[in-house]
C-alpha positions in Angstrom: 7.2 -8.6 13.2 5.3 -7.9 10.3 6.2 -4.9 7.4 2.7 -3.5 8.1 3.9 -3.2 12.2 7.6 -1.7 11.3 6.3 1.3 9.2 3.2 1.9 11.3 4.9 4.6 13.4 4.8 6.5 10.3 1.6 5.8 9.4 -1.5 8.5 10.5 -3.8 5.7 12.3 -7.7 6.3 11.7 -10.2 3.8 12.9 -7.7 0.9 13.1 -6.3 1.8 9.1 -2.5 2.9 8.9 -2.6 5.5 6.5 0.3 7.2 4.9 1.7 9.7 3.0 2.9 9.6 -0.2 6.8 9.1 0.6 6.0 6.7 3.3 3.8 5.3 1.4 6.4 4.3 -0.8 9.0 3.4 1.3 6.8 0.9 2.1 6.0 -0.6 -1.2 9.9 -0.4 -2.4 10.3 -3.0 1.1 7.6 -4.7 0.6 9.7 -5.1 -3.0 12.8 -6.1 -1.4 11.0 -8.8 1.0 8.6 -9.8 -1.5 5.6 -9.3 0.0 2.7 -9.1 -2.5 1.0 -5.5 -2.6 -2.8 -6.8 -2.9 -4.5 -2.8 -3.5 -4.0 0.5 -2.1 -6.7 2.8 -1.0 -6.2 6.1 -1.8 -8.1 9.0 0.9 -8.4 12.5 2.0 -7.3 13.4 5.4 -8.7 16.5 7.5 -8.9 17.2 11.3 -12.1 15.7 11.2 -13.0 13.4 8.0 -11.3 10.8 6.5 -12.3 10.9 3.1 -11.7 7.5 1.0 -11.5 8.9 -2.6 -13.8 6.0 -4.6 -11.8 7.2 -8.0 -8.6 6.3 -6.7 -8.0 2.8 -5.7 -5.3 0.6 -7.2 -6.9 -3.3 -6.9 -4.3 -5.7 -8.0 -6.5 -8.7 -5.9 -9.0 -9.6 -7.8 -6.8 -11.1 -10.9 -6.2 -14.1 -9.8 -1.8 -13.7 -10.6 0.4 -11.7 -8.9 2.6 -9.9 -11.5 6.4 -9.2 -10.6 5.9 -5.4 -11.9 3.0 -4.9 -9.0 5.8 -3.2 -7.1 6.8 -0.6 -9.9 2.9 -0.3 -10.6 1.8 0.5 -7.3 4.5 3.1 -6.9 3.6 5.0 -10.0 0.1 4.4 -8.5 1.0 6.8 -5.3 3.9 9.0 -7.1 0.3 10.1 -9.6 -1.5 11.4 -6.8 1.1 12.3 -4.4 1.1 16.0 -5.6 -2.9 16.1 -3.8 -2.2 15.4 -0.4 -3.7 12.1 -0.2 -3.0 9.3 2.0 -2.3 5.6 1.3 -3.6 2.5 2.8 -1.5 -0.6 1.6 -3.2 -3.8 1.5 0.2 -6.3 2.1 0.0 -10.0 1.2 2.0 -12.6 1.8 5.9 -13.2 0.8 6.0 -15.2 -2.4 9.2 -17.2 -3.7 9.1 -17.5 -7.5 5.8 -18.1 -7.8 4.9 -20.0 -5.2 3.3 -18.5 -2.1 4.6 -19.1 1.7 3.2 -18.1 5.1 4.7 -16.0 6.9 
């Protein structure tokens, strides 16, 4: 089973995207820490009845670099503990396990 699948439960599902909230949000990233699964980005949105806002200004892209950096974890959980306070939600982009700098499939 994959992270993504154990924390889903928590997750507020909208048009196939897990989205969380901020605590859940991190519980996620501090396993993802413990496993060592690369955190890739996190989209930040706005949750109503009936929108799902994704908020442009808020997105945390750690893919695009080219490294993975072992602080990504710390990072992406001040990322979510900023906004938590506006009752956004989280997408986590997960990637794969790593083992001192070399990547391996899971």
């Amino acid at each position: 089973m994959y992270l993504a699948d154990e924390f889903r439960p928590r997750a507020t599902i909208r048009g196939g995207t897990a989205m969380f909230a901020a605590d859940d949000a991190i519980a996620l990233v501090q396993e993802a820490h413990k496993q060592r699964i690369i955190i890739l980005g996190i989209d930040t949105f706005r949750l109503t009845e009936k929108a799902t806002e994704p908020m442009m200004d808020h997105i945390l892209d750690l893919s695009t670099r080219g490294f993975f950096a072992d602080d990504d974890w710390g990072q992406s959980i001040q990322f979510i503990q900023e906004r938590a306070g506006q009752g956004f939600h989280f997408e986590i982009v997960l990637g794969d396990a790593i083992e001192i700098g070399r990547s391996r499939t899971r």
